[in-house]
C-alpha positions as CSV (number, residue, x, y, z in Angstrom):
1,X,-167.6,-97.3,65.9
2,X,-166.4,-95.1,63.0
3,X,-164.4,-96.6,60.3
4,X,-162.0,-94.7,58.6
5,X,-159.9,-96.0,55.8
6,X,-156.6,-93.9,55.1
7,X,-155.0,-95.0,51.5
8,X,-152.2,-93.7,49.9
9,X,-149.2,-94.5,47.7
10,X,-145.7,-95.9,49.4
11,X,-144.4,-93.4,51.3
12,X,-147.1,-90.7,51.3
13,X,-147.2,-90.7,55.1
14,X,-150.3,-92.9,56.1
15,X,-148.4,-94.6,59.3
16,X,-147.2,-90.5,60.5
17,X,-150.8,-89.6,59.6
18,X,-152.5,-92.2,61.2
19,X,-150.1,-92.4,64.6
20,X,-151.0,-88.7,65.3
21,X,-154.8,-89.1,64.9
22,X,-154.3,-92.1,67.0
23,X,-153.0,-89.9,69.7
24,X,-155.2,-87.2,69.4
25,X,-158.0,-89.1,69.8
26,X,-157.2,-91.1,72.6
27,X,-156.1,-87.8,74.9
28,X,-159.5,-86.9,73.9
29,X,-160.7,-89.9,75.4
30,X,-161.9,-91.9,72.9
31,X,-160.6,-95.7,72.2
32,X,-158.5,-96.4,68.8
33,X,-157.4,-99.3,66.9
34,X,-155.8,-99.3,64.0
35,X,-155.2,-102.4,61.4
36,X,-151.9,-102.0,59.6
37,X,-151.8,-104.0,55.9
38,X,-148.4,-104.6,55.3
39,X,-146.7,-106.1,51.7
40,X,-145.3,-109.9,52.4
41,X,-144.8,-112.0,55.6
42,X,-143.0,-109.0,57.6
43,X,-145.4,-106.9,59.9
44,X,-143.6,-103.4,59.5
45,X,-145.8,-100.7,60.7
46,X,-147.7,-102.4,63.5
47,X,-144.3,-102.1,65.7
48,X,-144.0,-98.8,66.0
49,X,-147.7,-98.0,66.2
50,X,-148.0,-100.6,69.1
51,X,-145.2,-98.6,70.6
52,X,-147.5,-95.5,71.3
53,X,-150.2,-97.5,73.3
54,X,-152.4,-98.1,70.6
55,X,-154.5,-101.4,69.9
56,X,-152.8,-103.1,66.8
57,X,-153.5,-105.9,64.7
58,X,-151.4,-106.6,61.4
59,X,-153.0,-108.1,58.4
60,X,-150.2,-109.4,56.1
61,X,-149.4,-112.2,53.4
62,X,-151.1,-110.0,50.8
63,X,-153.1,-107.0,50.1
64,X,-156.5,-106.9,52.4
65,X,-159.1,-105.9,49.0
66,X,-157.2,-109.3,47.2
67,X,-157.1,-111.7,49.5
68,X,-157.6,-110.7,53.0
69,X,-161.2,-110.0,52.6
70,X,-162.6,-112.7,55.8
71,X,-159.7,-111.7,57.6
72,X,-160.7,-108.4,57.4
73,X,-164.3,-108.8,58.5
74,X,-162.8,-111.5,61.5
75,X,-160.6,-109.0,62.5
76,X,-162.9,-106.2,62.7
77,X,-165.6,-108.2,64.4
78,X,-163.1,-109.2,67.2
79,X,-161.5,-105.7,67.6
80,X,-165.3,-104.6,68.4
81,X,-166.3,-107.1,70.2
82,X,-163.0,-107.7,72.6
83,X,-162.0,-103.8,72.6
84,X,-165.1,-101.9,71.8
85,X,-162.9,-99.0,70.0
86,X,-164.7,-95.7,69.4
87,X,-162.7,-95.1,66.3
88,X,-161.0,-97.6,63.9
89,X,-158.1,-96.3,61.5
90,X,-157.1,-99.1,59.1
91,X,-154.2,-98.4,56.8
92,X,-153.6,-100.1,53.7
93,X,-150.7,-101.5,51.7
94,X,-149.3,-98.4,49.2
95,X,-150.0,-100.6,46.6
96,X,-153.6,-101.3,47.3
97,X,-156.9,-100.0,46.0
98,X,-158.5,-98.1,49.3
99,X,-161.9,-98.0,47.2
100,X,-162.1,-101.6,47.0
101,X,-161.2,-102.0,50.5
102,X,-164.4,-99.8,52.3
103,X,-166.7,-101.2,49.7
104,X,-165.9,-103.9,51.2
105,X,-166.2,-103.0,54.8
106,X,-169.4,-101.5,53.7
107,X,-170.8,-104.6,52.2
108,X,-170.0,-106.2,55.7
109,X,-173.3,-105.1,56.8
110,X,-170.9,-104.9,60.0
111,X,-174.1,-103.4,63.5
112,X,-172.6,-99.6,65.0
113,X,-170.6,-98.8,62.3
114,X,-170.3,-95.9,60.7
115,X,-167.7,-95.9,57.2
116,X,-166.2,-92.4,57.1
117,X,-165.3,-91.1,53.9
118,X,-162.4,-92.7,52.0
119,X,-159.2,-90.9,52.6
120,X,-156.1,-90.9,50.0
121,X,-152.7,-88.8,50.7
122,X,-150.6,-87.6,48.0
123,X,-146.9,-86.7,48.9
124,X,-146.7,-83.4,47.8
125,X,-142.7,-83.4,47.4
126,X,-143.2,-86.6,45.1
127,X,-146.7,-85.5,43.2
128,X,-144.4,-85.2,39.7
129,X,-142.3,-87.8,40.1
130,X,-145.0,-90.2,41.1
131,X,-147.3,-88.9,37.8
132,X,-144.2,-90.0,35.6
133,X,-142.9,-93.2,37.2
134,X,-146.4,-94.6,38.8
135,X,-148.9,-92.7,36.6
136,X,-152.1,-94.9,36.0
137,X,-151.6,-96.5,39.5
138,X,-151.7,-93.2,41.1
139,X,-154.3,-91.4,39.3
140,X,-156.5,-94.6,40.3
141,X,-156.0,-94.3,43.9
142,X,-156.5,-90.2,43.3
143,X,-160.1,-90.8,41.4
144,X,-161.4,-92.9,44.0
145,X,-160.8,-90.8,46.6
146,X,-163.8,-88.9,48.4
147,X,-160.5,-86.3,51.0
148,X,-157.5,-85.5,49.3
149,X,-155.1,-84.9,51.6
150,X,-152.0,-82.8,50.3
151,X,-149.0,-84.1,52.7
152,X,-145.8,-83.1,53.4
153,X,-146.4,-79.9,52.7
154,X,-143.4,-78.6,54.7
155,X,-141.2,-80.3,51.7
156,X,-142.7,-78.4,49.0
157,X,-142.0,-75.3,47.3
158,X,-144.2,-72.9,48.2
159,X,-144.9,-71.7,44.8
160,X,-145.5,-75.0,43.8
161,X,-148.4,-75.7,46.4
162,X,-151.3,-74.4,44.2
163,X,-150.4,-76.2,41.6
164,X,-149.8,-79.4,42.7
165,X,-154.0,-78.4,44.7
166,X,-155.3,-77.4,41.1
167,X,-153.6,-80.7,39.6
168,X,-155.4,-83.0,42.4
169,X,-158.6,-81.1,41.9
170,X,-158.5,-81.3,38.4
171,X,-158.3,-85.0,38.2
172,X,-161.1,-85.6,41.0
173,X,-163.3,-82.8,40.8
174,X,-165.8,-84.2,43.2
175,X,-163.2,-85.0,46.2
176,X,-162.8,-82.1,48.9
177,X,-158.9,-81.1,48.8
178,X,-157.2,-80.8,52.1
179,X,-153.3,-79.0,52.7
180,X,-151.6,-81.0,55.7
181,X,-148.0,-82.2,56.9
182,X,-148.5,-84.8,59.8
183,X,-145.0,-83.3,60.7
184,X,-146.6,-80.0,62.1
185,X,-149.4,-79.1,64.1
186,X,-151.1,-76.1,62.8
187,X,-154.7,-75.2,61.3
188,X,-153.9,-77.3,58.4
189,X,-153.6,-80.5,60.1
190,X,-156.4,-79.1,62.8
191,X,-159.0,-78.6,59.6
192,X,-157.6,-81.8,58.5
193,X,-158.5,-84.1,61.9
194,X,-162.7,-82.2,61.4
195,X,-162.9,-83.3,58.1
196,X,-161.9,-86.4,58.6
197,X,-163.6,-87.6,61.7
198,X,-165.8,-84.2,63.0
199,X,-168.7,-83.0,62.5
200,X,-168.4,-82.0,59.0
201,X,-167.8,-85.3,58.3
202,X,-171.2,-86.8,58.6
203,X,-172.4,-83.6,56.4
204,X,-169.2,-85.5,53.9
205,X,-170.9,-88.1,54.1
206,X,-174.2,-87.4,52.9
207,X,-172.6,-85.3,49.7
208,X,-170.9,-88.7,48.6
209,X,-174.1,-90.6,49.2
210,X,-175.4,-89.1,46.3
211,X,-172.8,-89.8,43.8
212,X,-171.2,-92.9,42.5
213,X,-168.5,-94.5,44.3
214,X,-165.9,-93.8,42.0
215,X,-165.7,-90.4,42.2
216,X,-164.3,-89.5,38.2
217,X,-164.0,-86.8,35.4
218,X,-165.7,-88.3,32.6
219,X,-163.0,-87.2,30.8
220,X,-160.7,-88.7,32.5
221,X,-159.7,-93.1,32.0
222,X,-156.8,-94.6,33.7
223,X,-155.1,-97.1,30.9
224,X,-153.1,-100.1,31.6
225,X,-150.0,-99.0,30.8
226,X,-149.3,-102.7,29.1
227,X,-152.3,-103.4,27.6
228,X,-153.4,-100.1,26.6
229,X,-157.2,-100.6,28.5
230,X,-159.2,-99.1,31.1
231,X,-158.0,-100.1,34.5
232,X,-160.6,-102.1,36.4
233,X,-162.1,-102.3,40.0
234,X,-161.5,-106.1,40.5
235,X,-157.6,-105.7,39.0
236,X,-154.9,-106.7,41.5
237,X,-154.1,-103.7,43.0
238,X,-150.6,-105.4,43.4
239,X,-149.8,-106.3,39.3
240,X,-151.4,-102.8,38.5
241,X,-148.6,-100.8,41.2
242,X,-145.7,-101.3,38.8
243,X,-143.7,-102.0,42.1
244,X,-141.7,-104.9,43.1
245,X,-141.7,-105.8,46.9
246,X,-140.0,-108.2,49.0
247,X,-139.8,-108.3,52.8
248,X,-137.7,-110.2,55.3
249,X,-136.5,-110.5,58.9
250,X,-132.9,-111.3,60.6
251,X,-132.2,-111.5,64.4
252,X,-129.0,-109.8,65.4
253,X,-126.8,-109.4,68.4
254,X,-127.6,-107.2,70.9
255,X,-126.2,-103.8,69.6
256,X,-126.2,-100.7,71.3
257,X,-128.3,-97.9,70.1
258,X,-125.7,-96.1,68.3
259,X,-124.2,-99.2,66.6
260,X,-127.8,-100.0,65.4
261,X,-128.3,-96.6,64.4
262,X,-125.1,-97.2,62.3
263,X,-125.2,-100.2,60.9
264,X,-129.4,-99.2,59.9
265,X,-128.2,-96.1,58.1
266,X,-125.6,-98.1,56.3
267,X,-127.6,-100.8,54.8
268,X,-129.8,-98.1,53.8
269,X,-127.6,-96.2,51.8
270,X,-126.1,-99.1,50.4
271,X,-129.6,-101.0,48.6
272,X,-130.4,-97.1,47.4
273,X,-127.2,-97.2,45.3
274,X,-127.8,-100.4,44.2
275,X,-131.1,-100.0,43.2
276,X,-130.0,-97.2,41.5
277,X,-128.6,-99.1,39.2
278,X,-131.4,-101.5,38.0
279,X,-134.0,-98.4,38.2
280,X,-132.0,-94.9,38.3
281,X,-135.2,-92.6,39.2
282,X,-137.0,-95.1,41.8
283,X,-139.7,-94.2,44.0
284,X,-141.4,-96.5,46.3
285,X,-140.9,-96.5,49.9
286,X,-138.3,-98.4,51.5
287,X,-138.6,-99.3,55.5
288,X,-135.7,-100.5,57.9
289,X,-136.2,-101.1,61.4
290,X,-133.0,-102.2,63.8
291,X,-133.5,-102.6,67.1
292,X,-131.1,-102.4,70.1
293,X,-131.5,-103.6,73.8
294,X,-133.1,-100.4,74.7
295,X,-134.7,-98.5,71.2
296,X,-136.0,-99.2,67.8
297,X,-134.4,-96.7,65.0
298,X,-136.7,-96.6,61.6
299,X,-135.2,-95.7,58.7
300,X,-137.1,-94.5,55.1
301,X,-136.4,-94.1,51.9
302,X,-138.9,-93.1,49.4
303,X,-137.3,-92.1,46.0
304,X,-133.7,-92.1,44.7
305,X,-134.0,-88.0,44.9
306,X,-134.7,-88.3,48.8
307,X,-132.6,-87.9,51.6
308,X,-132.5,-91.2,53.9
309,X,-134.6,-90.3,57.1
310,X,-133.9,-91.7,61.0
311,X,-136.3,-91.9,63.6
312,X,-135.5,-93.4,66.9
313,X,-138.5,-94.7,69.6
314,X,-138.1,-95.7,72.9
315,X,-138.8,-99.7,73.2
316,X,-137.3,-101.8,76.2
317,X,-137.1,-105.1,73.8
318,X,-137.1,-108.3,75.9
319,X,-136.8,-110.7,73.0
320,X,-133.9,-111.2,70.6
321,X,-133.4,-108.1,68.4
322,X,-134.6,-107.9,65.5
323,X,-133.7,-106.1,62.1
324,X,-137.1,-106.1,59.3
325,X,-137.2,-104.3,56.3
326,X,-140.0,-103.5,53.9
327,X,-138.6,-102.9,50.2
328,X,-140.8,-101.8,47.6
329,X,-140.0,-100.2,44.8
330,X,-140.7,-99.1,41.0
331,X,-139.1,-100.8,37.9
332,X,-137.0,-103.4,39.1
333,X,-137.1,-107.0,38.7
334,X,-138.2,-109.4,41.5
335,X,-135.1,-111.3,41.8
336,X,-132.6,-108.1,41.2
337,X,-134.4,-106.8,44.5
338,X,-134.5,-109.5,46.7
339,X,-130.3,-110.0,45.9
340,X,-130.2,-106.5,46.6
341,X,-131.5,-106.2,49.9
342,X,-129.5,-109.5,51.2
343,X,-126.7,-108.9,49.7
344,X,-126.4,-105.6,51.3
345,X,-127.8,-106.5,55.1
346,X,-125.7,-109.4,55.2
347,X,-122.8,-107.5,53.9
348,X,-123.1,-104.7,56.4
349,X,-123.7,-107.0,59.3
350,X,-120.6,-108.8,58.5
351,X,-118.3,-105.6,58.0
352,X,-119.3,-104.5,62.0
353,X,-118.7,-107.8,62.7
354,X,-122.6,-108.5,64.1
355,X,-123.9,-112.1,63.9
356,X,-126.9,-112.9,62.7
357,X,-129.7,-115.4,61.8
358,X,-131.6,-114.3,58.1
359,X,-135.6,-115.9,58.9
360,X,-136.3,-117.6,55.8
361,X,-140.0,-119.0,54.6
362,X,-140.5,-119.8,58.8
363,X,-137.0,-121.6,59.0
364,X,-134.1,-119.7,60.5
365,X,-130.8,-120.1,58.6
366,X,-127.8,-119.8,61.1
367,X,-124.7,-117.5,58.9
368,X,-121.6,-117.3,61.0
369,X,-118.9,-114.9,60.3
């Protein structure tokens, strides 16, 4: 079984990424899991990628390389033992350390598996906003990285590409540099899928062998941005973001498609102008799924520059819909945020008139309107 760990920042495109290799590889033939880390109590992710067929398992109530680290190993040995996949994509949390989380897997000692090198994406659109709001965090998860993959490279000017490649060279030297947009299938994201998981990537493997694992410029030390001192390996990856997160879960009335569509897009719009407020140049990544008796519409948001997307997937729910959203975000406080995003659901809800229940800590709080 090959192992391949795909980190990122919030919003860099890891679930898009991962979805499509998923896909690929199973028309080829081959069997895939993947193991989605979400931020808090609400599985986010692990919906939709369950929706194309593909063996799931969400890992959530922290970050996997702080406190999930038996889960991790349990879950693994089960997903190999009951399903026997070829190929295992796990994604972590935006706000984790992806180094921390395959030196673990390596140190698993796990029989048949093969770690493939340690993949980071970088949103190409967001690479200079994310150096000024999320600086040390980011240019931790870029050291570490063994593939670099450019994404979104569709959103970018194309003057701007080289730069943005000589940039992410320039800060890991050692790491091979890849150009993609999951969006698009063309000889970038071909060369990306053989890097990552073909045959050059056992020759990849061999190069990294022979280096340390953290893959730096001497030159180069990530500071604490507080305290001033060199960022360390066993730091929660969490605390050392910058970014505030809160998730949470209501049922609603079955809506239409359209209606859910709506009332998503609203809610969306609404929490970006509030946050706005607290933190006027945000980034972070912001995830609302609403579901209706017949589809599930996701909707992003990944920086207060960013146009709101809408995605829509086919889903025949038979339980009671549900609305989840996944807020994380940059330079706002904890409580600000959380008011934020119930404020605003609950408000929307009640404007088109949709009941609701709001799951709190395991209990379900009844709010008629």
């Amino acid at each position: 079984m090959k192992v391949l760990v795909i980190g990122g920042f919030l919003g860099s495109g890891k679930t898009s990424t991962i979805l499509r290799l998923g896909r690929e590889f199973s028309n080829a033939g081959k069997k895939v899991a993947i193991i989605v880390n979400e931020i808090g109590e609400v599985g986010i992710d692990g919906d939709v990628i369950s929706k194309y067929g593909l063996q799931t398992t969400e890992l959530t109530s922290g970050c996997i390389c702080c406190s999930l680290k038996v889960n991790m190993k349990t879950t693994i040995t089960l997903l190999a033992k009951d399903y026997a996949p070829d190929i295992l994509l796990i994604e972590p949390t935006g706000i984790a350390f992806p180094q921390l989380i395959k030196n673990e897997i390596n140190l698993m000692n796990l029989s048949d598996v093969s770690v493939q090198p340690l993949v980071t994406l970088i949103d190409g659109s967001r690479f200079k906003q994310l150096m000024k709001e999320v600086k040390n965090f980011a240019m931790r998860q870029i050291i570490d990285a063994e593939i670099l993959g450019i994404n979104k490279l569709d959103l970018v000017e194309e003057i701007r590409i080289p730069i943005i490649e000589a940039s992410v060279q320039q800060l890991n030297p050692k790491a091979k540099v890849i150009l993609l947009s999951a969006a698009y299938e063309d000889e970038h994201w071909h060369n990306f899928v053989r890097i990552t998981l073909g045959e050059e990537a056992d020759e990849l493997i061999r190069d990294v062998e022979n280096i340390e694992l953290k893959t730096t410029n001497p030159e180069i030390q990530v500071l604490d941005k507080d305290t001033g001192l060199p960022i360390e390996a066993t730091m929660n990856s969490i605390e050392a973001s910058g970014i505030t997160s809160y998730a949470t879960e209501y049922t609603i009335d079955n809506i239409d498609t359209d209606s859910a569509r709506s009332v998503a897009l609203d809610i969306m719009e609404g929490i970006k102008s509030e946050v706005m407020k607290h933190s006027p140049e945000f980034v972070g990544h912001i995830k609302l799924f609403a579901e209706s008796g017949t589809d599930t519409i996701k909707v992003n948001l990944t920086a207060y520059d960013k146009d709101v997307t809408v995605e829509v997937f086919e889903s025949n729910n038979t339980k009671v819909p549900r609305l989840k959203i996944l807020s994380a975000v940059s330079n706002i406080g904890h409580d600000d945020l959380v008011d934020i995003v119930q404020d605003t659901i609950e408000g929307k809800l009640s404007v088109k008139d949709i009941d609701f229940t709001h799951k709190i800590s395991g209990h379900a709080h009844e709010k008629d309107h």
